[in-house]
N, C-alpha and C positions, 0 to 999 in steps of 0.2 A: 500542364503549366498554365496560370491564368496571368495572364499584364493585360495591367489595367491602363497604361497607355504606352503609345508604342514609339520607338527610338528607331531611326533610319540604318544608325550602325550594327543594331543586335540583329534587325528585321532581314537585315544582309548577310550576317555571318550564318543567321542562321539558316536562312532558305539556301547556302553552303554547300554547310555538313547535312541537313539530312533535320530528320524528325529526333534523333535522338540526341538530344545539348549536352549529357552528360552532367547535367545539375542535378540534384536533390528531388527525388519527387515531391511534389506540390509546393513546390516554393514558389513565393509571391512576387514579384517585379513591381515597385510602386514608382513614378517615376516624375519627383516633385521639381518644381521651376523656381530659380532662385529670383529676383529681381530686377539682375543681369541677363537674362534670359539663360544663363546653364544650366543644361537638362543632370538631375542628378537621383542614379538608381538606389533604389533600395531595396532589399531583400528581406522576407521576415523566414529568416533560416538562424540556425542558431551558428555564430560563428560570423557571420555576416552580416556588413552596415546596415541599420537601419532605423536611422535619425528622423522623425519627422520635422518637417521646416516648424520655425515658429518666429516673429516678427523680431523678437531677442537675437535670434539665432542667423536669422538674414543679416541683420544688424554687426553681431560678432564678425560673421564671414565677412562682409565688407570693410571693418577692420583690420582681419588679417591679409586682405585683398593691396590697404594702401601699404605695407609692410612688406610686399612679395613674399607673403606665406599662406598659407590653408590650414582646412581641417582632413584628414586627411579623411576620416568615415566619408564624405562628401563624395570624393571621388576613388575610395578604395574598390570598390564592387567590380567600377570599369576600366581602373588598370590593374586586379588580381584575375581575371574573367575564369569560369569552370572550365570554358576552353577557348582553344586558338579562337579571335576571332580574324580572321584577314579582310582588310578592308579592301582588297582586290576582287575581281569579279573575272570569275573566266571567260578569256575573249576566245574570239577566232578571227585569225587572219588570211586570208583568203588572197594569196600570190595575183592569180589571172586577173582582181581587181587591183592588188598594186602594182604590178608590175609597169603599167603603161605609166604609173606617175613616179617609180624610180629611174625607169628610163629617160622620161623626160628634164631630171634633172642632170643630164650631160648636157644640155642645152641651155640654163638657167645658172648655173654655176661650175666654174672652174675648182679641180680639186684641190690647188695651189689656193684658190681663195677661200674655199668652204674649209679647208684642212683635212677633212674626211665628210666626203660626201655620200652621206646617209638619210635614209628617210627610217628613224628612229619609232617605233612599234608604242605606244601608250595606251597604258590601262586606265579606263576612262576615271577610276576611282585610286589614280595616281600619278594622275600627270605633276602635282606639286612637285614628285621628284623625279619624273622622265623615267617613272618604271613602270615593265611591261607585265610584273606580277610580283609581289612584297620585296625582297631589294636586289631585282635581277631586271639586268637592262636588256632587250635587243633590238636593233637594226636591219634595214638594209641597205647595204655598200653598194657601187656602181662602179666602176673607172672603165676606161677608155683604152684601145689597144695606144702603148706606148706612154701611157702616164702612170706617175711614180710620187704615190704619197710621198710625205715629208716623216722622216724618223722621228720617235719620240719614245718617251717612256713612261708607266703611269703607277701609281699602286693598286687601281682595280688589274683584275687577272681577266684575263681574255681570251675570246677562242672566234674560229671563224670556220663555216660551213659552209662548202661551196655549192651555189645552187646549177650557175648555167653559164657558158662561154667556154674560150680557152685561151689558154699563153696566160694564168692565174700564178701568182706566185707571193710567197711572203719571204723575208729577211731577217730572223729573229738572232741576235747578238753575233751577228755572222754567218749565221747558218741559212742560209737561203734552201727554197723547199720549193718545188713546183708542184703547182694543184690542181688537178679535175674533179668534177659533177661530184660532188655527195663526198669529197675528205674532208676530213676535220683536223685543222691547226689549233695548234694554242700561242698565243702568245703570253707567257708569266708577266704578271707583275713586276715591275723592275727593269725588265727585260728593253734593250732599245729594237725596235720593232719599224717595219716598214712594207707595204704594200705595192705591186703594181700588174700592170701586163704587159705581156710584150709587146713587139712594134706589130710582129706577124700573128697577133691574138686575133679575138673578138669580144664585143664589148662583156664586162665581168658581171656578174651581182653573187656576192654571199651574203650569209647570215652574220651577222657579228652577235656575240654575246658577252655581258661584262659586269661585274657585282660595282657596278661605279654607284648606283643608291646606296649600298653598304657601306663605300668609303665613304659618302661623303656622312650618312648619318654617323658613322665612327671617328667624323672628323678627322679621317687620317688622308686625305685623297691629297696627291702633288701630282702635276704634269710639267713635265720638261721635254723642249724639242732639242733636236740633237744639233749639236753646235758645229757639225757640218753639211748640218739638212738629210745627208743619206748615209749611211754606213758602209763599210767596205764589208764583201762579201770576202771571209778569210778562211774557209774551208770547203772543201768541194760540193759542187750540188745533189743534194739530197743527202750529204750525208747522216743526218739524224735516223732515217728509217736504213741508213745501208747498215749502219752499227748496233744498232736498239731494237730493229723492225722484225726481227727473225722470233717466231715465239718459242717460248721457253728457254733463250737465251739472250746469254749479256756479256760482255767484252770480261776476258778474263780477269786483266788489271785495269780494268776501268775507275775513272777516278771522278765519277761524278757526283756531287756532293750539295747541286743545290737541291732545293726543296720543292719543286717541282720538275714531272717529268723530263728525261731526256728526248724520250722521242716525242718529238714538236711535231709530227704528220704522222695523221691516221690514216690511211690508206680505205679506198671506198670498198675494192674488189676485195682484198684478204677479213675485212670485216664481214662482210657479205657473207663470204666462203667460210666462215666461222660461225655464222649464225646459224648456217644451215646444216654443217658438221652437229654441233650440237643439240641442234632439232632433231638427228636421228638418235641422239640419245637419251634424251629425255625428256617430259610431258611438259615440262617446263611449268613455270609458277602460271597460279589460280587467276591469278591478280594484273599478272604482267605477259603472260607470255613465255618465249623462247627470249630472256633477253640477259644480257652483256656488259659489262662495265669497262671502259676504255679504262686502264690503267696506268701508275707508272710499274715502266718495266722494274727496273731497281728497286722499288719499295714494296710494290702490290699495293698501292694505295691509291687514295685519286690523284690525277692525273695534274692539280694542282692544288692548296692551299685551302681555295675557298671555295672551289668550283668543284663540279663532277660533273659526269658525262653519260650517257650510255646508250645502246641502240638493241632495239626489240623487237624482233620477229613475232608477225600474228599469223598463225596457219590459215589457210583458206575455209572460210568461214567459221573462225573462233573469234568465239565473244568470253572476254574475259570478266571474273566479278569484280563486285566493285570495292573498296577499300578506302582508307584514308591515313597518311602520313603527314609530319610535322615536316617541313620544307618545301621550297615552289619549285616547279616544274616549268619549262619553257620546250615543248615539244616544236617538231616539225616533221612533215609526212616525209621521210627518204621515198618512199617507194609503197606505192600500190594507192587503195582508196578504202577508204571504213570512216566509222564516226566513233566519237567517244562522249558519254553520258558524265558532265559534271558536275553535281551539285544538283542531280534529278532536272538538268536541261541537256539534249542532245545539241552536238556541234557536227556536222556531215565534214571529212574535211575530204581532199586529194592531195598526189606527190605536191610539194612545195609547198601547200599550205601550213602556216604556223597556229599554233593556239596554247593557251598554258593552264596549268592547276594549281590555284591558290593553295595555299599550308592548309591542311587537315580538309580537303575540300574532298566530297566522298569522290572518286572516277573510276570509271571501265572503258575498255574497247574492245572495240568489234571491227573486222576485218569484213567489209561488205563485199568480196570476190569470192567464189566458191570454186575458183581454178587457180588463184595465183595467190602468192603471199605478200604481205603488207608490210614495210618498217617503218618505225617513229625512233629518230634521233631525238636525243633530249640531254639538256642543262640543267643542273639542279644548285642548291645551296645546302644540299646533306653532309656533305666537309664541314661544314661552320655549324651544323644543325650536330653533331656526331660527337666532335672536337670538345664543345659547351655540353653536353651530356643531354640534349635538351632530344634526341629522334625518336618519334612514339610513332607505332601504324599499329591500325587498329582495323577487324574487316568489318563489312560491312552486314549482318546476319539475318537480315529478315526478306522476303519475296527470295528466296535459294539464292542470295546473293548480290540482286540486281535491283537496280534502280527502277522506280516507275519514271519516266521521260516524260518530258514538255515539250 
């Protein structure tokens, strides 16, 4: 492929995915400047824009400029693209370095004043909407033994991972849940929801994760606090997992009928214990590992609306190949140490640290212990990727699978 000059947004997507864009062989990229300074591609493929400028034609455009309209050949190339491009960049987030500065905000702000006091995760190529990869948000939470978010409810869907402390606990439309090291809560959409720890805790921090860029790019996003600040706890504790929790069973006349999961807590030990059930019996995928989808029990489906879930065992030292699918990924190390190779860059990560994969971004992992096994929790957007007809993975074929690293 020859371009003859180069755009910041292609030059990103592409060093991505990989050598292979998936266009046309030999198609040309011309990439003419309009007056205004917008950069506009052209392609000489058949099928494909490819106007060259001419001083009539600047002229027109700025016509249809003072009218709030276009031409559309102008900008068709780069909003039909031959593929995903994601304007996110994969990060890595490295706990031991945040950690000292999530802590130190119990010192700087009260959670009554902050309303939830987070140090919110940003991808340097999306801060404009506080996402931490294409439109998936996450955090990290702190509170204090004995403090007690204020309820509220939202239309982003939400979920929290617990990293470290104890006396953790969430509130979700009554159902209160108590939480240790590595479960995963949800909190739905909708749902009035509330936080805290106990008085005989110590201090907390989870993961929070939430498609709140999706609401608001779908302009559907409201927030309401609860108009008596906390909710009553109206059913015994833990009951979600005492009822739902059991696998391969469900309440015989159960009458559950919203649209996301009943059981609000995932348990860290029975997930664990299921991972490794399963790893005796099969090789598990090429791409992924020994790995699991958090489910709702009732439907078999994800676990909510717009969100999924899931967690993946890597054997002691497997290196999985590499691949690429439509939907982002927001990983975090459960357990053990390896790196993962994204977009032909290595990320080294350990337990706690976060990192994510951009839509169609090529990735593999490896599991760098050669005695113990390694898990990556992870959030995705493939409910909304799935729903829309829009989920494509494709592998990765050339060097037996594997990326060459930077």
């Amino acid at each position: 492929m020859r371009r003859e000059a180069a755009s910041p947004d292609i030059d990103e997507a592409a060093s991505l995915v990989g050598a292979d864009l998936g266009a046309p062989a030999g198609r040309v990229l011309d990439f003419a400047r309009a007056t205004q300074g917008e950069t506009r591609m052209r392609e000489a493929v058949a099928g494909r824009a490819n106007v060259q400028d001419t001083n009539e034609l600047i002229s027109y455009y700025a016509d249809l400029e003072k009218l709030e309209a276009g031409a559309l050949w102008t900008v068709a190339n780069k909003i039909e693209p031959w593929f995903p491009q994601s304007t996110s960049a994969p990060v890595l987030w490295r706990y031991r370095d945040l950690r000292e500065h999530v802590l130190r905000s119990l010192e700087l702000v009260t959670a009554e004043k902050a309303g939830r006091r987070v140090i919110y995760l940003a991808n340097p190529n999306r801060r404009d909407v506080s996402a931490a990869v294409g439109w998936l948000y996450t955090g990290l939470q702190v509170m204090q033994p004995g403090e007690v978010a204020s309820s509220h409810q939202h239309s982003a869907s939400a979920l929290r991972f617990i990293m470290e402390g104890e006396g953790a606990y969430t509130v979700v439309d009554g159902h209160k849940m108590t939480l240790k090291e590595n479960d995963f809560v949800l909190t739905p959409n909708g749902s009035w929801h509330e936080h805290g720890v106990a008085a005989d805790g110590t201090p907390c921090i989870w993961q929070d994760g939430l498609d709140i860029p999706l609401m608001n790019a779908l302009e559907a996003n409201f927030f309401t606090v609860h108009p008596k600040l906390n909710q009553e706890v109206a059913y015994p504790v833990d009951d979600s997992t005492s009822t739902y929790g059991a696998p391969g069973l469900t309440p015989s006349r159960g009458t559950w009928a919203k649209p996301y999961s009943p059981l609000l807590k995932y348990e860290w030990a029975p997930t664990y214990e299921a991972l490794q059930r399963y790893a005796k019996a099969t090789a598990g995928s090429p791409f992924d590992g020994v790995m699991m989808d958090y489910v709702n029990p009732v439907t078999g489906g994800p676990v909510m609306q717009t969100i999924g879930a899931s967690m993946q065992l890597l054997r002691p030292g497997e290196r999985t190949k590499a691949h690429r699918h439509t939907g982002s990924f927001i990983y975090q190390a459960a357990r053990g140490s390896g790196y993962s190779i994204i977009g032909g860059k290595r990320f080294d990560w350990q337990a706690k640290d976060i990192f994510c994969v951009p839509s169609w971004a090529l990735h593999e992992h490896v599991n760098a212990s050669q005695s113990e096994d390694a898990c990556l929790f992870a959030f995705n957007d493939l409910p909304v990727m799935r729903a829309l007809g829009l989920y494509r993975e494709e592998a990765f074929g050339d060097n037996g699978g594997h990326q060459l690293a930077s």
